[in-house]
C-alpha positions, 0 to 999 in steps of 0.5 A: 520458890519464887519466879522473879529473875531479881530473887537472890539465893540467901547467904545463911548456908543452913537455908540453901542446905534445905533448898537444896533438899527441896530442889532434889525432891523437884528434881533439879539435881543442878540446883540441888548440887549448887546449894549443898556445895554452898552450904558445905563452903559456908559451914567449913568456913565456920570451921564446925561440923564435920559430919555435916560436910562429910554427908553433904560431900556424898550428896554432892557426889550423888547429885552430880550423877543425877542421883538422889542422895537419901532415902525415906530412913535418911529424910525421917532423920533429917525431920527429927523423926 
């Protein structure tokens, strides 16, 4: 990610929804927590997917305690695997 403080946070919610994944992997379980509520904002505005919403609810959920939210069957998923 870069480090310039002028880089701004894209508005496509299936980017920061993947962002969000990488900054749980890193560790930066705030982050993470930001992205994925962004994406669950931009995907129900989109009125679709509600398994979606539901899943990225429980990691919100999960991050705020400071939890990781999947384990390595969910990631495998997640990759098409």
């Amino acid at each position: 990610m870069p480090a310039s403080g002028r880089w701004r946070a894209p508005e496509d919610g299936t980017v920061r929804d993947s962002r969000g994944m990488t900054r749980t992997l890193t560790g930066d379980m705030a982050g993470a927590s930001a992205d994925c509520e962004f994406a669950v904002k931009w995907t129900k505005e989109g009125n679709e997917r509600a398994d979606f919403i539901a899943s990225r609810e429980a990691w919100i959920a999960a991050l705020k305690t400071g939890k990781i939210p999947f384990d390595e069957d969910a990631l495998l998923k997640l990759r098409g695997g």
